[in-house]
C-alpha positions in Angstrom: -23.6 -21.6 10.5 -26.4 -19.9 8.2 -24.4 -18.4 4.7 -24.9 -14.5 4.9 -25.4 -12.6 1.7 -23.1 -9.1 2.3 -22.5 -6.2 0.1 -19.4 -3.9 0.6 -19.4 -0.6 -0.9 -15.8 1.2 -1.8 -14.8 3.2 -4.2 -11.5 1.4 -5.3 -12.0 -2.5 -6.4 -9.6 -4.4 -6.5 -7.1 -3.5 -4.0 -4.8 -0.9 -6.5 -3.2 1.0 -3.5 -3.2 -0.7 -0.5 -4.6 0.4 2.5 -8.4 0.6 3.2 -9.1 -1.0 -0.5 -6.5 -4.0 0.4 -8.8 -4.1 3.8 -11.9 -4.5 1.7 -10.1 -7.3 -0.5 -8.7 -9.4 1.9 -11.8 -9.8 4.4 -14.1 -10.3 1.3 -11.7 -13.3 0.5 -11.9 -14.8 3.7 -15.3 -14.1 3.9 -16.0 -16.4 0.4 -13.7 -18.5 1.8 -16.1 -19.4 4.6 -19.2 -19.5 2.3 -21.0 -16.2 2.4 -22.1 -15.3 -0.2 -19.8 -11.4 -1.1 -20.9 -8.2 -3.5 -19.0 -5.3 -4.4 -20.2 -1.8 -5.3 -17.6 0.0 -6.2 -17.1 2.5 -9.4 -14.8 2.4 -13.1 -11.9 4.6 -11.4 -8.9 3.2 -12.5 -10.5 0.4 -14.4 -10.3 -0.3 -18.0 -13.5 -1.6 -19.3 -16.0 1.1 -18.7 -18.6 -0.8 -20.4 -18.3 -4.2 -18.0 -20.7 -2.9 -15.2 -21.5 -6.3 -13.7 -19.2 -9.0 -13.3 -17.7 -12.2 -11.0 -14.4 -12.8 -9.9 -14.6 -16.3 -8.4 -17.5 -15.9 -6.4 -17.6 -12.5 -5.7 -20.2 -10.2 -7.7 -18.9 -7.1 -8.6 -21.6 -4.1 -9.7 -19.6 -0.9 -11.1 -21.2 2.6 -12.0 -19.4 5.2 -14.0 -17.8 8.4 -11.9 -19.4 11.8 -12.2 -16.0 13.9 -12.8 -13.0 12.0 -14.9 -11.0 13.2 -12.4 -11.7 10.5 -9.8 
């Protein structure tokens, strides 16, 4: 089996509230389980370090960019 390189794209990362972002956590878990290679787009909503924009947690890349209103 050839190791894919995949990028997911959500606004919420990590999971925070469940649902869709939880969705988006667990398969790209399972998916670095299995050896692909996993990045995240996501943005600084509910995040604390606004000035981290590119990161890894184990090996998954995560690439944040700042929100246009505060509100989100």
């Amino acid at each position: 089996m050839s190791i894919m390189k995949i990028l997911h794209i959500y606004h919420i990362y990590p999971a925070l509230f469940g649902g869709a972002s939880r969705v988006v956590y667990e398969v790209t878990k399972e998916l670095t389980k299995r050896g692909h290679k996993v990045s995240i787009l996501t943005t600084d909503a509910y995040f604390d370090d606004k000035n981290e924009q590119e990161y890894k947690n184990g090996n998954i890349t995560i690439f944040r960019f700042s929100t246009l209103f505060s509100w989100f």
